[in-house]
C-alpha positions as MATLAB code, in Angstrom:
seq = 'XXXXXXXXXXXXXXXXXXXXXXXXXXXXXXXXXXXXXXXXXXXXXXXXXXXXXXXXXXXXXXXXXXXXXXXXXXXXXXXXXXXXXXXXXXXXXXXXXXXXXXXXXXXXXXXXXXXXXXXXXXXXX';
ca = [
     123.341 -104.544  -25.703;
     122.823 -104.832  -29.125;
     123.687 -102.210  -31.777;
     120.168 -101.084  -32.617;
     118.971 -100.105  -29.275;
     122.128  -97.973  -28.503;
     120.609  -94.841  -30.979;
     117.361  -95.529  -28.854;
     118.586  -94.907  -25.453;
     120.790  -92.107  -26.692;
     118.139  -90.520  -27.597;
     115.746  -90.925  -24.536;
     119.117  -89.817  -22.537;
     118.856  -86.578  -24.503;
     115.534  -85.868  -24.085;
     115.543  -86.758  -20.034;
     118.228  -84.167  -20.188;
     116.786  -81.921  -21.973;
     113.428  -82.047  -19.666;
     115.610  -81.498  -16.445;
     117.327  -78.442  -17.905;
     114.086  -77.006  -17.835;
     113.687  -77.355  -14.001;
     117.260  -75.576  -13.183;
     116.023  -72.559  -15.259;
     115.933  -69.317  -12.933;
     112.865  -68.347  -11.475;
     110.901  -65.533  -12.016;
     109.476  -63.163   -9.714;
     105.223  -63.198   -9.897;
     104.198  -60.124  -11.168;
     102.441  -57.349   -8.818;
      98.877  -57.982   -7.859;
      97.214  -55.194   -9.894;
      94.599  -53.557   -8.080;
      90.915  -53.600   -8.889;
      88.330  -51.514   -8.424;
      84.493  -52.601   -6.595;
      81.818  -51.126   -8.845;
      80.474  -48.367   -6.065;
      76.745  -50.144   -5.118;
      73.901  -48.801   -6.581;
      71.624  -46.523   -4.160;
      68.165  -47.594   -3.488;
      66.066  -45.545   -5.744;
      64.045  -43.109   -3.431;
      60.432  -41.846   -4.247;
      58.118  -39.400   -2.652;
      54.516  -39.598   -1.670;
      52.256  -42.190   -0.864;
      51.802  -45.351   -2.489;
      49.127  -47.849   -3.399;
      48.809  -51.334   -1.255;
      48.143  -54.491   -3.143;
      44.747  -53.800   -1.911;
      44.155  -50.691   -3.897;
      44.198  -47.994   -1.077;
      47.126  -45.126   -0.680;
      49.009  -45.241    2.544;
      48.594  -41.925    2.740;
      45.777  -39.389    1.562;
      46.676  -37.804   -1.798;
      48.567  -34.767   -1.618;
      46.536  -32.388   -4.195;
      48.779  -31.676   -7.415;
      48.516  -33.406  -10.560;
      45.450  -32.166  -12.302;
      45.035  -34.874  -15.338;
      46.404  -38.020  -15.647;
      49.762  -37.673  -17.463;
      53.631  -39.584  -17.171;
      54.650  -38.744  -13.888;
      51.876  -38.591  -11.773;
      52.294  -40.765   -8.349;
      49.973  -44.136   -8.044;
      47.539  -42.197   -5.362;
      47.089  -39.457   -7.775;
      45.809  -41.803  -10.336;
      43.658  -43.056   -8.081;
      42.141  -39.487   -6.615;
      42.008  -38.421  -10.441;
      39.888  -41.380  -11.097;
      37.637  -41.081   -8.007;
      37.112  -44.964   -7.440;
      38.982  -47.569   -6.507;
      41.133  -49.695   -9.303;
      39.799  -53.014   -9.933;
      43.250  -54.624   -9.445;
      46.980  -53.399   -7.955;
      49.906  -56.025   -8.324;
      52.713  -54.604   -6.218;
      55.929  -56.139   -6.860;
      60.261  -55.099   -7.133;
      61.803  -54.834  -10.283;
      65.270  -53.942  -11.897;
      64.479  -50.288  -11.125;
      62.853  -50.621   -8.180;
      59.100  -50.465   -6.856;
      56.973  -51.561   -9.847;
      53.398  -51.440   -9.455;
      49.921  -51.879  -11.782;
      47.191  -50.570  -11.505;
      44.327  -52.406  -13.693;
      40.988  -49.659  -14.420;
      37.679  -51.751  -15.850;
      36.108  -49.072  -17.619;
      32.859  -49.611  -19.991;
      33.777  -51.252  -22.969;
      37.581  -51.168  -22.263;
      40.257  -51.792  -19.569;
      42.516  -49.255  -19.412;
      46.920  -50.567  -17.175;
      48.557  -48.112  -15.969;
      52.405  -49.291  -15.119;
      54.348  -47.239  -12.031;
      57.530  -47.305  -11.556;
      59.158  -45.697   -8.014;
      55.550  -44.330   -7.634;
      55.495  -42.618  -11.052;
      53.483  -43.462  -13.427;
      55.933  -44.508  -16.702;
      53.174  -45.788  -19.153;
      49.577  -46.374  -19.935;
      48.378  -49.220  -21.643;
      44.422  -49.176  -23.199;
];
């Protein structure tokens, strides 16, 4: 072999050594499986009362308690506080739960009023 190839392989023979060294190292344990909590599932939010259908009637007749029409009031007391039918209900599930509007056409103006688990969150005229 000639002279200037010697360094060469001396070299590769070093580093082939040096990369099985690595595999005769001693092995470590794995660490401990840590334990992780499941986020607890969120409960169904409940509501009371009857509701509106996508048709615009309440499941139920109207229990009598809210006297004006305020935040809070259930979708059948809108409706009995009213005293006519809405002109439109959409029915639907959101990220909160039962979502429902309720679309008035009054004279001049229309007048949404947004539910949310059959109580009435905002008014929009």
């Amino acid at each position: 072999m000639p002279v200037s190839k010697r360094p060469r392989l001396i070299v590769l023979a070093a580093l082939a050594a040096g990369g099985l060294s690595a595999c005769s190292s001693t092995e470590r344990a794995a660490p401990a499986p840590i334990p992780v909590a499941l986020p607890k599932p969120v409960p169904a939010p409940t509501f009371q009362g009857p509701v509106l259908t996508g048709e615009g009637t309440c499941t139920a007749p109207a229990p009598v308690g809210a006297a004006a029409i305020e935040i809070g009031i259930g979708e059948c007391d809108l409706v009995r506080l009213k005293g006519k039918p809405p002109t439109d209900v959409l029915v639907g599930e959101g990220r909160a739960g039962r979502e429902v509007q309720v679309l008035y056409n009054e004279p001049g103006a229309k007048e949404l009023y947004f539910f949310v688990n059959n109580r009435l969150d905002r008014i929009v005229k």
